[in-house]
N, C-alpha and C positions, 0 to 999 in steps of 0.2 A: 504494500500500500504506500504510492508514493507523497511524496507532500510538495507542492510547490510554492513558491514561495507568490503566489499573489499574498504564498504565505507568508514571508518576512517584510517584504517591500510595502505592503497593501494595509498590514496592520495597524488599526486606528482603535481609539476607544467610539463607543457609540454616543455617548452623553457630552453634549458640548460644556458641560459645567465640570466635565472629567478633564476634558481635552485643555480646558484654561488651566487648570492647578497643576498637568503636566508641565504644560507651556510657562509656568511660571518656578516650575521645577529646576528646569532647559535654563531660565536666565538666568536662574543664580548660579547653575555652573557655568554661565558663560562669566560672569563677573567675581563668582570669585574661585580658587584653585580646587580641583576636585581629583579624587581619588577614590577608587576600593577601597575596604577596610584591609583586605587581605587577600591578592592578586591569587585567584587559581593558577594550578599548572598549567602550560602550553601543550597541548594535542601536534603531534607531527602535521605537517601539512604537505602534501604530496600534489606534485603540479603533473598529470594526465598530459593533455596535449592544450596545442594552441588554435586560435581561428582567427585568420584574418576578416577584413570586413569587405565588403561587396557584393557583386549582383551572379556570382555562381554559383554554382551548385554547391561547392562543400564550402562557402564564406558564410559568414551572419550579416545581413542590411541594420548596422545600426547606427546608420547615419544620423538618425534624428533624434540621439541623446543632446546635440547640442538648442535642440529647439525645444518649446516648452509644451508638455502635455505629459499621456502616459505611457509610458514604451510599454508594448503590446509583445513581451518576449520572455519566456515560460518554458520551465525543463522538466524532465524528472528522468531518474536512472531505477533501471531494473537488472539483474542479475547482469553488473558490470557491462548493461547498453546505456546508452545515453539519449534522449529524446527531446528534442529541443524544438517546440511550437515557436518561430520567428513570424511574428505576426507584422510583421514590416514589410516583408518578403511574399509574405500570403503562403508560406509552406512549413513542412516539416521534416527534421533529421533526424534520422537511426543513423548514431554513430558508435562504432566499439571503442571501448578502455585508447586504442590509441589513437583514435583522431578520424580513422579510416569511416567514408560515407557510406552505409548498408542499402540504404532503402531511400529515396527522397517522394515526399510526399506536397506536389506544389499545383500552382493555380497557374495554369498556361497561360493566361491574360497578362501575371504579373511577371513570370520568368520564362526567361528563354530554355528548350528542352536540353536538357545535360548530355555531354558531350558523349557517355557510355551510350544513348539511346538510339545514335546512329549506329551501333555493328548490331542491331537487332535486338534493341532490350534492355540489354545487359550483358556483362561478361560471364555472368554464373554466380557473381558473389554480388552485385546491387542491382536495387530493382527503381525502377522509376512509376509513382503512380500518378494519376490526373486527378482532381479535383477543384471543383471553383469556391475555394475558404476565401472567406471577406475579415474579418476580423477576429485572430487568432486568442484563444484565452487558455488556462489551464488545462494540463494533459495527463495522463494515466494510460498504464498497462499492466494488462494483468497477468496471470499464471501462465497464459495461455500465448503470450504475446501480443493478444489482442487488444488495439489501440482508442483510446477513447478522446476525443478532443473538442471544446468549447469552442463553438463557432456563433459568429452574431447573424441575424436575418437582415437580408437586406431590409432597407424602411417600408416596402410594399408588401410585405409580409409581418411584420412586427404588429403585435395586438395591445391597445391600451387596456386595461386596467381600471378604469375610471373608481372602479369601487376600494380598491387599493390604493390610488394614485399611484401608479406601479408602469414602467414599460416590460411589456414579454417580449423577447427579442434574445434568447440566447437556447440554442440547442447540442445537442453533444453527437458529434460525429463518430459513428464508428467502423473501425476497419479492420477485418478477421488478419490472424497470423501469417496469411500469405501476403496479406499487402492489398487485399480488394476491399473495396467499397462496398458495406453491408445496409446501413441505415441511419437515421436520427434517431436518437428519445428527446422528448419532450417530456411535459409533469405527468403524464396519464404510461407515459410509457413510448412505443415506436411509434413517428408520426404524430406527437400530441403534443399539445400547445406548449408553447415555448414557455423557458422558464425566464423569471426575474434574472435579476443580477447573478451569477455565478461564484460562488466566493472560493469553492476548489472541490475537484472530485477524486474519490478513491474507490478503488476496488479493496474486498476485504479477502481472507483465503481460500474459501470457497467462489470466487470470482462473481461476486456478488458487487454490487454498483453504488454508491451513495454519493449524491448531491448535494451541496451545503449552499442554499442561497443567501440571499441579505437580503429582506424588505424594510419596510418603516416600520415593522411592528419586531424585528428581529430575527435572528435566522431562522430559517427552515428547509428543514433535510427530506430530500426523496429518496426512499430506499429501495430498489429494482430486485429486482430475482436476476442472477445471471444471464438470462435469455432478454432482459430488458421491461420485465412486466413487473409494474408497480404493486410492490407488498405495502408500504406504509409513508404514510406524512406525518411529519413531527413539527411543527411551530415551535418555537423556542423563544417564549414572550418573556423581560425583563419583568412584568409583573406577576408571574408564574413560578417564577425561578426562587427558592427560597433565600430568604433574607434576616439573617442570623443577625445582626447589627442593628434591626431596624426596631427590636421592642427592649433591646438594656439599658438599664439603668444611667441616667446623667448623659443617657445621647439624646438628641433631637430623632423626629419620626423620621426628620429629613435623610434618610439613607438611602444612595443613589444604587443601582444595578447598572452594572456595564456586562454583557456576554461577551467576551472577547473573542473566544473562539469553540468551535465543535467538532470535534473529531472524533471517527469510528474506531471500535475496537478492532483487531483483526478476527475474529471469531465471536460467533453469538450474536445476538442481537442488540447490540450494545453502543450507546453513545458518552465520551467525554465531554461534560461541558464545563469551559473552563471563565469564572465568574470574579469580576474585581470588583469592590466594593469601596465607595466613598461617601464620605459625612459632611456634614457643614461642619463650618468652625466656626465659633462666636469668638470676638475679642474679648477678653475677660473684663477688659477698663471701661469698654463703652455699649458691653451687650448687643454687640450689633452681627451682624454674620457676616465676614468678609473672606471666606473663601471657602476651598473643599478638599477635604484630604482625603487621601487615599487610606484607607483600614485593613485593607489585608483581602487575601486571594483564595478561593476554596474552588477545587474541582470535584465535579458531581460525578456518579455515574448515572448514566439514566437509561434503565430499560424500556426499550421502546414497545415491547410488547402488550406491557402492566401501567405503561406511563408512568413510573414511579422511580425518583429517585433515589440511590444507593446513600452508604454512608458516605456522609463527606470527604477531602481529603485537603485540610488547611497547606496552601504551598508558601516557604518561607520568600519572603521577598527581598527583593534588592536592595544591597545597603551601598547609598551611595554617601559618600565623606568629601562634606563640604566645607575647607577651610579657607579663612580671612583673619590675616594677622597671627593672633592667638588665641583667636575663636574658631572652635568647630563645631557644627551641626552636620547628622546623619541623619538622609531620607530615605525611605523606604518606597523603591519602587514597586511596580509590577511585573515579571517575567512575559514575555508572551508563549504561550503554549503551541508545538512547533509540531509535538506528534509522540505516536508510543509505540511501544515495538513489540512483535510478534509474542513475548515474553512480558508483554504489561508494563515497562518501564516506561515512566513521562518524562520527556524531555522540553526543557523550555529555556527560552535564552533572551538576551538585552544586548544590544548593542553600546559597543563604551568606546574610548578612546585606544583600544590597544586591539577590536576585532569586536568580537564576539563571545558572553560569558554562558558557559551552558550550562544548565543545572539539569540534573537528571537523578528521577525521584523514583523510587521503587515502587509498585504498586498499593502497598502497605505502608510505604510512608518512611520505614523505618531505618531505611540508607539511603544517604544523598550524597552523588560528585558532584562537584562542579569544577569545569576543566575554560581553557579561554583558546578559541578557534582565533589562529592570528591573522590581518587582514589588514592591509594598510592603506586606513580610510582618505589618505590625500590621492590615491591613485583609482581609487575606484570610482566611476562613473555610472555604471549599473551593475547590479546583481540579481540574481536569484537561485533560490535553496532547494534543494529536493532531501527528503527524507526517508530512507529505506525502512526496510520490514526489522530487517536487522537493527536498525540505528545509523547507519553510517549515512554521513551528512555530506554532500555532495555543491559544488556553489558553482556554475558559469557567473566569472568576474570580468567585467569590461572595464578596459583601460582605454587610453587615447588610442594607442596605434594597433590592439589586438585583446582576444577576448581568453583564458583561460577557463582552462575547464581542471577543478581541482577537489579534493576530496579531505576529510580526517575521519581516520577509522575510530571515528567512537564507539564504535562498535565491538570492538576488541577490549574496552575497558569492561562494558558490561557482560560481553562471555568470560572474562579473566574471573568477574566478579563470582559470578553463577556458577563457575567451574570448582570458583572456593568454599 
């Protein structure tokens, strides 16, 4: 079950009263000197291959980091392939462990047909397929090799919403292990109305399908039967969600829900949701309420069958140390919740000035690493993360002149761990 980072890049709180007390979080590290408490160890980083940028077949088009909007550019890795949605481009790449192009999956309108197509084909090891993709979103494969990818409708097919305030305009392409063109799902299943916003899709180990949208009311999941036909809907409402903060003693009622994020188990029927809580703060001198703090983090589990959710699971949060002069104050962020591994370990991570800190929680709660993914944020222009079954976290990194594709086996702490 991969994870892609509309997962790390796309990550926002939902509550604009959340998003202010971050953003005033952000300026006091900008003004005054800020640190860990206690820098985790570094994770090897191993650099795979590289990509240049342009309009051929094995390049990435990401010409239009330098203009402003949303780069439309999305990976995920399975059993050491690489899958890279270039929504720039209007296609997609199967490429192995060292760079080599398997399979290209492109829009004949926007690229010229790859050089291998003229001896008939292919040469025996890549295949070229047709398709007309309009704008490319998050991607998934499953056991099977079978490819799943977010595609928008064009505007003459797009359906409003009016009772939602909602555009439906995103469908998920899929394409069997040879490389052929099979169908869409939409929310009912094959051929069915297109879904809202997309926010990322997984297959689980029985190659079963799950959908994570965004509406105004919060997320909600489609859950397909492998063959594509709709077993379950789950809404996932901020006032549904329990609220442990909101009846103790000496707080205000005022206690805000953010769902950050929702992620499938690999087995069962089971969903992650993973919940951040924030309070008012009164000034003590003038009894007035001037801002919102953040209170601490808990992931649910939530059976979708009974709609009922599991025991909690309180995640510790990020301590950031913020000194000026001979003053320090330490705040406590939010992790964002990134994914879990075949084995039930939750992995979550923040970005800081030295990469990335990942903390990774046992399913019981009762051992925690955290390890720092290194990443040198002056050279980065875009990223994105894919997250295996295993754990091992995977990042296509753009720079000015070319694009890396590089990996850290965190995954080898958690079987070291398991093994002991």
């Amino acid at each position: 079950m991969g994870m892609n980072l509309y997962s790390l890049r796309m990550l926002y709180l939902n509550k604009k009263k959340a998003v202010s007390a971050s953003l005033a979080i952000c300026m006091l590290c900008f003004f005054f000197s800020c640190s860990d408490k206690k820098v985790p160890g570094m994770v090897k980083r191993n650099e795979l291959f590289t990509l240049t940028y342009g309009k051929f077949d094995n390049q990435l088009d990401l010409f239009s980091l330098a203009s402003v909007g949303s780069i439309n550019t999305y990976m995920t890795m399975r059993a050491g392939f690489f899958y890279i949605a270039n929504g720039e481009s209007q296609k997609i790449m199967e490429l192995n462990s060292y760079g080599d192009l398997l399979t290209l999956f492109y829009n004949k309108e926007a690229n010229k047909d790859p050089d291998f197509t003229a001896r008939g084909g292919g040469n025996g090891t890549k295949k070229a397929v047709q398709y007309p993709f309009n704008t490319l979103g998050p991607i998934a494969v499953d056991s099977e090799k079978n490819l799943y990818v977010v595609d928008t409708l064009p505007k003459e097919q797009q359906v409003s919403d009016t009772e939602k305030e909602i555009m439906l305009d995103k469908i998920i392409v899929r394409f069997s292990s040879d490389g052929s063109y099979r169908d869409y799902l939409g929310q009912q299943g094959p051929g069915g109305t297109p879904f809202p916003f997309i926010r990322n899709i997984y297959t689980t180990d029985d190659d079963q399908i799950v959908v994570v949208c965004t509406t105004n009311d919060g997320p909600c999941v489609y859950w397909f039967s492998k063959d594509g036909y709709l077993q379950y809907i789950i809404p996932i409402k901020d006032s549904d969600v329990p609220n442990p903060y909101k009846n103790k003693k000496n707080v205000n009622n005022d206690a805000f829900v953010s769902v950050e994020n929702v992620i499938p188990a690999h087995s069962g029927h089971l969903l992650y949701v993973k919940v951040d809580y924030y309070t008012t703060y009164v000034d003590q001198d003038s009894k007035v309420q001037s801002g919102i703090d953040y209170s601490g983090t808990v992931l649910y589990p939530l059976n979708i069958v009974s709609a009922k959710y599991g025991e909690p699971l309180k995640i510790p949060p990020y301590e950031q140390l913020v000194s000026h002069g001979f003053s320090k104050m330490t705040y406590n962020l939010p992790y964002d919740f990134i994914g879990v591994t075949d084995n039930g370990w939750l992995f979550f991570s923040i970005i800081t000035d030295r990469g990335y800190i990942i903390q990774m929680v046992q399913p019981n709660g009762q051992k925690i690493l955290k390890r720092t993914l290194e990443l040198d944020n002056s050279k980065m222009l875009f990223y994105t993360f894919s997250f295996s079954d295993s754990g091992l976290i995977s990042c296509l990194f753009a720079e000015q002149n070319e694009a890396k594709m590089i990996w850290w086996r965190t995954d080898s702490l958690i079987d070291a761990l398991s093994k002991s």
